[in-house]
N, C-alpha and C positions, 0 to 999 in steps of 0.2 A: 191444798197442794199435795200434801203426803196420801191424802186418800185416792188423789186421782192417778198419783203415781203409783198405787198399791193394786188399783184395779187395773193398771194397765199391766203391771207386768202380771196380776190372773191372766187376761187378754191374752197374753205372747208365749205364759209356760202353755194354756190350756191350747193354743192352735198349736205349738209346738206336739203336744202330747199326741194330738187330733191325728198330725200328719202323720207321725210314727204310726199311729194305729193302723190308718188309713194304709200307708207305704206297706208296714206288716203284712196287710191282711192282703194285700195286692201280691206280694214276691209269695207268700203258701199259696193264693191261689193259683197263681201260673207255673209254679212247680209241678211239671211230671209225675205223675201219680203211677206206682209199680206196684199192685196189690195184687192179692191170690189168685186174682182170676185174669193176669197176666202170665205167660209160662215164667217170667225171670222177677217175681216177686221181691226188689228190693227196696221199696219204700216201706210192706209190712213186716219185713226181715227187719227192718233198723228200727221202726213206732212201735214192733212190736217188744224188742228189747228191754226200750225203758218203761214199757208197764209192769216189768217182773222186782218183784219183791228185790230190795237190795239182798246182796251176800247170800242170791239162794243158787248160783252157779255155779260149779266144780268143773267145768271145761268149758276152751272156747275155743270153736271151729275158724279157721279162715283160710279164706283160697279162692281160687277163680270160680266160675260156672261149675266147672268138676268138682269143685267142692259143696258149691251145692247143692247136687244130685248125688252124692254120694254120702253123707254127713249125715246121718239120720238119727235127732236126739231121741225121739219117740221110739225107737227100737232101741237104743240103749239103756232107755230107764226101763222099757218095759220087762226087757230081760235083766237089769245088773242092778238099777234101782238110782243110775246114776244121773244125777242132773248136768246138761250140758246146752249149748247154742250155737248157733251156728251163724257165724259173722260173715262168710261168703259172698262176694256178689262178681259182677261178671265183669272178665279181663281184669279182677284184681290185682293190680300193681302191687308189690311190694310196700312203698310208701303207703296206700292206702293202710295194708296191713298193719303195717305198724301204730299209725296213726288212730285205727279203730279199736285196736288195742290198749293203749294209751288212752281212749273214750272207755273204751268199756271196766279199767282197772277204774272209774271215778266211781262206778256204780256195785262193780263183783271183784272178789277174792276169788280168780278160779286157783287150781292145783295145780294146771295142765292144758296145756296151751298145743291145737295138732295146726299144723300147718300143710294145707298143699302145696306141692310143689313145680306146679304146673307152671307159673311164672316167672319162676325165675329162668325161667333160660326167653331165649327171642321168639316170638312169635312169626308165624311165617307171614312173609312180605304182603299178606293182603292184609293182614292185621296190626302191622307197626307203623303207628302214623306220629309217634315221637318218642324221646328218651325214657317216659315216663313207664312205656311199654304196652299198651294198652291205649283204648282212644277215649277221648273228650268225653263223649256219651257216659264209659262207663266210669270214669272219674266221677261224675256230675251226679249216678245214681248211686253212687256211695258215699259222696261227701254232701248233697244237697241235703239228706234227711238228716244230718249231726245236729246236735242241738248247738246254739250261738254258747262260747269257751273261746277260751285261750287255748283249747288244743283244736279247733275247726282252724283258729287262726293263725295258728302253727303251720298246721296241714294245706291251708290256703295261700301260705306265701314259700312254701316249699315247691307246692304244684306250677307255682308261677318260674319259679326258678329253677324244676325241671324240664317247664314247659310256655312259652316266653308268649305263646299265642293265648294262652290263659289268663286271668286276671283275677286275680285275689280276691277285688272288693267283691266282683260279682256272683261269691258264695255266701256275700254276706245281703247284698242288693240285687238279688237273683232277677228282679227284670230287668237288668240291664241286658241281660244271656237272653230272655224268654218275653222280652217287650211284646212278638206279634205269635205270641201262643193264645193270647183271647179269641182268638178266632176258632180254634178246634177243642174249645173245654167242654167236655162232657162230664156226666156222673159220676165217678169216680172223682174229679176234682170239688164238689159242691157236697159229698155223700164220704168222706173220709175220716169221719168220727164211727159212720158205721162200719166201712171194712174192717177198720181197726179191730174196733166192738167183736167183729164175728171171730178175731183170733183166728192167728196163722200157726204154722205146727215148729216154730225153737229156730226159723229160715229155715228150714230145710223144703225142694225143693222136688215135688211128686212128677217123676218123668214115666210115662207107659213105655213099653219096649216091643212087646211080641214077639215072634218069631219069625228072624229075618235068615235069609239063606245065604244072604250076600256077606254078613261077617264072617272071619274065623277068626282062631284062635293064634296068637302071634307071642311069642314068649323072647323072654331071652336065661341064660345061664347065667349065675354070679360069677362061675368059673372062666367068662369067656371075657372077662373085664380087663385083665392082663393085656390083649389083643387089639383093644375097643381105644379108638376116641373119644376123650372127653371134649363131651361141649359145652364153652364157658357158658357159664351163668352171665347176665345182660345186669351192666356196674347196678342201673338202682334198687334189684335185688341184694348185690354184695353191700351196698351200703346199709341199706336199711334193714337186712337178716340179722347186722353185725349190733344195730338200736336194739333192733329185737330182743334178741339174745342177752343183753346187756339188761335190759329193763324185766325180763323174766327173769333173769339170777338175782338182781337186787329185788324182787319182789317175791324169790323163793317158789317160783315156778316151775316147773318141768313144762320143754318145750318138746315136741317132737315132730318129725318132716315127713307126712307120708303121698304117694302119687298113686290114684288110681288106677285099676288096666283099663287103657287105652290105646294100647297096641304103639305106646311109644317104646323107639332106640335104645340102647345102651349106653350110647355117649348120654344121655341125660342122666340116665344111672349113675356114672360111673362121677361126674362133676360133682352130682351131689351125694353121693355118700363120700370122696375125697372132702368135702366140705364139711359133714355131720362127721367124720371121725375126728377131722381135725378139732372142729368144736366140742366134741363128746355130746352129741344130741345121738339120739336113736333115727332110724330113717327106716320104714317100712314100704318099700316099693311092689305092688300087689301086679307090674308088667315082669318082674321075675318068677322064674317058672316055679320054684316049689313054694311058694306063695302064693301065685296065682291059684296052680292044683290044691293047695290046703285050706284054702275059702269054698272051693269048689265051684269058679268062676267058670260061665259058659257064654262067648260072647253073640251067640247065636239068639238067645235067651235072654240075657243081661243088659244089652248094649241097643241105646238108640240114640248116636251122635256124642250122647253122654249115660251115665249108669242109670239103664231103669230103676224105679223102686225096689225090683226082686235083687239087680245087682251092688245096690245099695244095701241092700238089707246083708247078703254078705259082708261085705268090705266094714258096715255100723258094728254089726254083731263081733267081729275078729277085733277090731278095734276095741270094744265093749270090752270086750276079757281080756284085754294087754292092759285096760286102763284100773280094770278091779285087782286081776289079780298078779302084773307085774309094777304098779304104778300106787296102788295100794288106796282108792281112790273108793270112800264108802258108800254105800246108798241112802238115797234120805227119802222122807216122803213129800210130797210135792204135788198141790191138788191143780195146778194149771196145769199137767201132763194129762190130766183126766179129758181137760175141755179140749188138746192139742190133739188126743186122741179120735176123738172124735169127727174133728176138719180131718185128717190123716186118713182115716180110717174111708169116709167119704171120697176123696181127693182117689185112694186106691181103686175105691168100686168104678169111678170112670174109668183107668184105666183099664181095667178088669171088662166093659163096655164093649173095648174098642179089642178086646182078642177074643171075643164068645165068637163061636162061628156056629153054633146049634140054636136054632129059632126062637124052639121051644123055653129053653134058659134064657135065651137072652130076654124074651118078653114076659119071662120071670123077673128079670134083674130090674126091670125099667119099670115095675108096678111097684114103686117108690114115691111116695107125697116132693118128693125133693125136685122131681123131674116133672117137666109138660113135656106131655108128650104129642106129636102131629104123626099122625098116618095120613099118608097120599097113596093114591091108588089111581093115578092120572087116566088109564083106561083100562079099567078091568078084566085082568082075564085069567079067572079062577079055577081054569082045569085042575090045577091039582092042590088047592085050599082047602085041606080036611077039616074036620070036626075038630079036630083036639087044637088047632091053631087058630080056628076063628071061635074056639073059646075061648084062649087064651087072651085074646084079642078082647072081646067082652066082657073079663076078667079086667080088664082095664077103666073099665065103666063104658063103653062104647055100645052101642043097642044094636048098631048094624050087624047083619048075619054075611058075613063076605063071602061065605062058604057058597050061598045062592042067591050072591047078588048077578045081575046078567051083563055080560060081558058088554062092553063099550060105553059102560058108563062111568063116571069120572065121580071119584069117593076123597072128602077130605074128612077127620076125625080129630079133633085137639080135646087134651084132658089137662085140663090147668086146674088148679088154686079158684079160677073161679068159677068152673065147674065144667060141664062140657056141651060141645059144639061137633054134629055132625051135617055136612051138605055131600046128598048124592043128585047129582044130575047129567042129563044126558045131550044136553049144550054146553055151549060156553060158558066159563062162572071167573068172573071177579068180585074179591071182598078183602076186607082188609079190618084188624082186629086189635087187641092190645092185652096185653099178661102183663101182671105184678106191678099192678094199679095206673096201668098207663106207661109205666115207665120202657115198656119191651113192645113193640108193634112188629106184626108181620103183614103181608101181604101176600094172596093167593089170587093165582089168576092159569085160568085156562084159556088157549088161543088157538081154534081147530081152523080158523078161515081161510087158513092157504088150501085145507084139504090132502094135505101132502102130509105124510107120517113122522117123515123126515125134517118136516117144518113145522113139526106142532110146536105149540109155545108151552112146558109146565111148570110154571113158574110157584115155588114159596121162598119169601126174602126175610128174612128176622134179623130185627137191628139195620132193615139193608142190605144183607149179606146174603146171596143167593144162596138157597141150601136145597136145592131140588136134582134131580138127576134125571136127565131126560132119556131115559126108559122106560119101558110099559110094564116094570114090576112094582111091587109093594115096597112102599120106603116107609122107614121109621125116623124122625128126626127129633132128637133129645137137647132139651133144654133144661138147664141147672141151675132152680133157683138160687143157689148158694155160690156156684160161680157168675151167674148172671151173665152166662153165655149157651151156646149151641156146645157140648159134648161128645157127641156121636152121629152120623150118620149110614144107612144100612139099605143096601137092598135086599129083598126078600123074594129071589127067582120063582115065582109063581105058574111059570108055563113049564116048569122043569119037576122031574116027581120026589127030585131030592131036595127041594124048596131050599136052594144052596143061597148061604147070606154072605153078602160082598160091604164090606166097610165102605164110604167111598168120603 
């Protein structure tokens, strides 16, 4: 009798154990997966946090999207030597912040804690979809990656109680939120040990910018404060700045508030420095004007939506030397900056991709092992393809001479990993192919049988994803085995004598 009741209750802990597992491994997989080679990377912002050595952090970044694109740990250490992270993720509420602060003191002693301030005031009306401040979505991709705690659980019955259409359990039992996401799992959801593995750059968050004409330059005076409206702060900022605050003094922190140029008001100015004097926090607003001028901010330059990497690199570096040498905050060394270096470093040359406007560089840039690359040449027509550009061309491993190839005949070229592929002909061509072991398939196809120029079909699709340009010049189309996407794509005016390149 005792033995059969001994194997019974193995029987009932061991299916109990089962289920758990089972349940487990069900709620990670239907999780939302935000890695690198997403623009708003906050699933390897948060996995990649807890790989780093306890107690090796001495600042921690948090803020909305603006924070992070403009947070750049990698340019910090590289110039001051200092370690930092960047907790950021988009439409960061307040509460979240607090909350991942509270996570992150379980693992780092930082010094110094920078907050953006982008938040706390109200978001405009397409974007407030409750008290929380911010919408469901971007709750869900900053608190789904927390690890299971009593402070997830905290955070998850707070969210509920700011926000009554949310439900606590289901950050703990996440298919309840994500039951009919089986349907759209790709790679990324089944391959999340390696994103991780390739290391992200501390959250911070690589934007291109270029050269846009439609920005300027929009400032305000501290002097005109006196004059100005303040506009309140939104209550679950006021509440939870006030946790904040609290939990950084009994933890011996220095906190500080700063907002990047964004070409915001004065009323935001003016609420939140009345707030940081009152509290004695510091508050560095980079939309006032001899601040803005002493970064040597250019929004022409700097600015796409949010701070490119070059006006990042201002706003990190000014920050950098408030945090060395007014904050007194030392340098150490630190060998995962080296590996952060490197995804950074990379992450930049795309952007660097998309403002080459000279041929010749640019098919300098792209004879990189890191990149496939596809030339199309849908109908040939090479009057003015010199020597020097269909070597360069060549230079890339390709045999074909474009320089004298004859006009009207239709040229594809791929240089992958797994070696290369050229088809020139002078009919119609469909074929269809696969890069980085299968895992990436495209599709090329030619369709002249309307006869009409107008109606040709020039089709190449990678991933699915049309990337061809139906014009009769030379396209170059870039693929990133390290984002494991398309990165760029280029016209290359061929009938014209200044072989002028168009991004498209």
């Amino acid at each position: 009798m005792i033995m059969s009741r001994t194997k019974l209750a193995i029987k009932i802990i061991s299916f109990i154990l089962i289920t758990l597992l089972c349940v487990t491994g069900v709620n990670r997989l239907l999780l939302p997966k935000y890695y690198y080679n997403t623009t708003w990377p906050s699933t390897s912002t948060y996995e990649d946090f807890y790989r780093l050595e306890k107690n090796t952090v001495d600042v921690l970044f948090f803020g909305s999207s603006h924070g992070m694109s403009a947070f750049n740990p990698q340019v910090i250490y590289d110039k001051y030597g200092i370690t930092s992270y960047n907790l950021s993720s988009e439409q960061q509420s307040v509460l979240v912040t607090y909350f991942w602060l509270k996570e992150a003191l379980r693992y780092q002693t930082p010094k110094a804690v920078v907050i953006d301030t982008y938040t706390f005031h109200k978001y405009t009306d397409a974007y407030v979809y409750n008290r929380l401040n911010c919408s469901e979505a971007a709750i869900r991709k900053a608190i789904d990656p927390m690890r299971p705690s009593l402070v997830k659980i905290a955070a998850a019955r707070e969210i509920e109680k700011w926000d009554s259409t949310q439900s606590a359990l289901s950050f703990f039992l996440t298919n309840m939120r994500y039951h009919t996401r089986w349907t759209r799992l790709g790679e990324n959801d089944y391959d999340n040990h390696t994103m991780i593995e390739h290391g992200g750059i501390k959250g911070y968050t690589v934007l291109g910018g270029g050269i846009s004409s439609s920005e300027k330059d929009e400032t305000f005076k501290d002097s005109d404060i006196e004059d100005a409206e303040a506009e309140p702060m939104v209550e679950v900022a006021t509440v939870f700045l006030e946790k904040i605050i609290a939990l950084c003094r009994k933890s011996n922190i220095d906190v500080i508030f700063v907002n990047v140029p964004q070409q915001e008001g004065i009323g935001k100015y003016k609420s939140v420095k009345e707030y940081s004097e009152q509290k004695g926090i510091s508050f560095y607003d980079f939309n006032e004007e001899s601040l803005y001028n002493e970064i040597g901010y250019d929004a022409k330059e700097d600015w796409t939506g949010h701070l490119s990497y070059k006006g990042a690199e201002k706003v990190s570096l000014y920050i950098g030397k408030l945090l060395s040498e007014e904050y007194g905050i030392p340098s150490r060394k630190d060998t995962s900056f080296e590996k952060s270096r490197e995804v950074y470093e990379h992450k930049v040359k795309n952007c660097e991709l998309s403002e080459v406007t000279d041929v010749y560089e640019y098919l300098n840039m792209i004879n990189d092992d890191s990149y496939c690359v596809f030339i199309t040449f849908p109908e040939t027509f090479n009057r003015f393809i010199d020597d020097e550009l269909s070597e360069k061309i060549r230079c890339l491993g390709f045999e074909t001479d474009l320089c004298n190839l004859a006009d009207g005949l239709h040229y594809l070229g791929i240089r992958s990993r797994e070696g290369i592929i050229e088809n020139t002909s002078g009919s119609d061509v469909s074929f269809s192919g696969a890069i980085r072991g299968g895992k990436t398939t495209y599709i090329y196809n030619i369709d002249t049988s309307k006869m009409m120029d107008r109606y040709h079909t020039y089709s190449l699709t990678i991933d699915g994803v049309e990337c061809s340009n139906e014009t009769l010049s030379l396209h170059a189309i870039i693929f990133d085995y390290d984002e494991k996407k398309v990165v760029d794509k280029v016209d290359i005016i061929t009938d014209s004598e200044e072989l002028l390149m168009k991004h498209y």
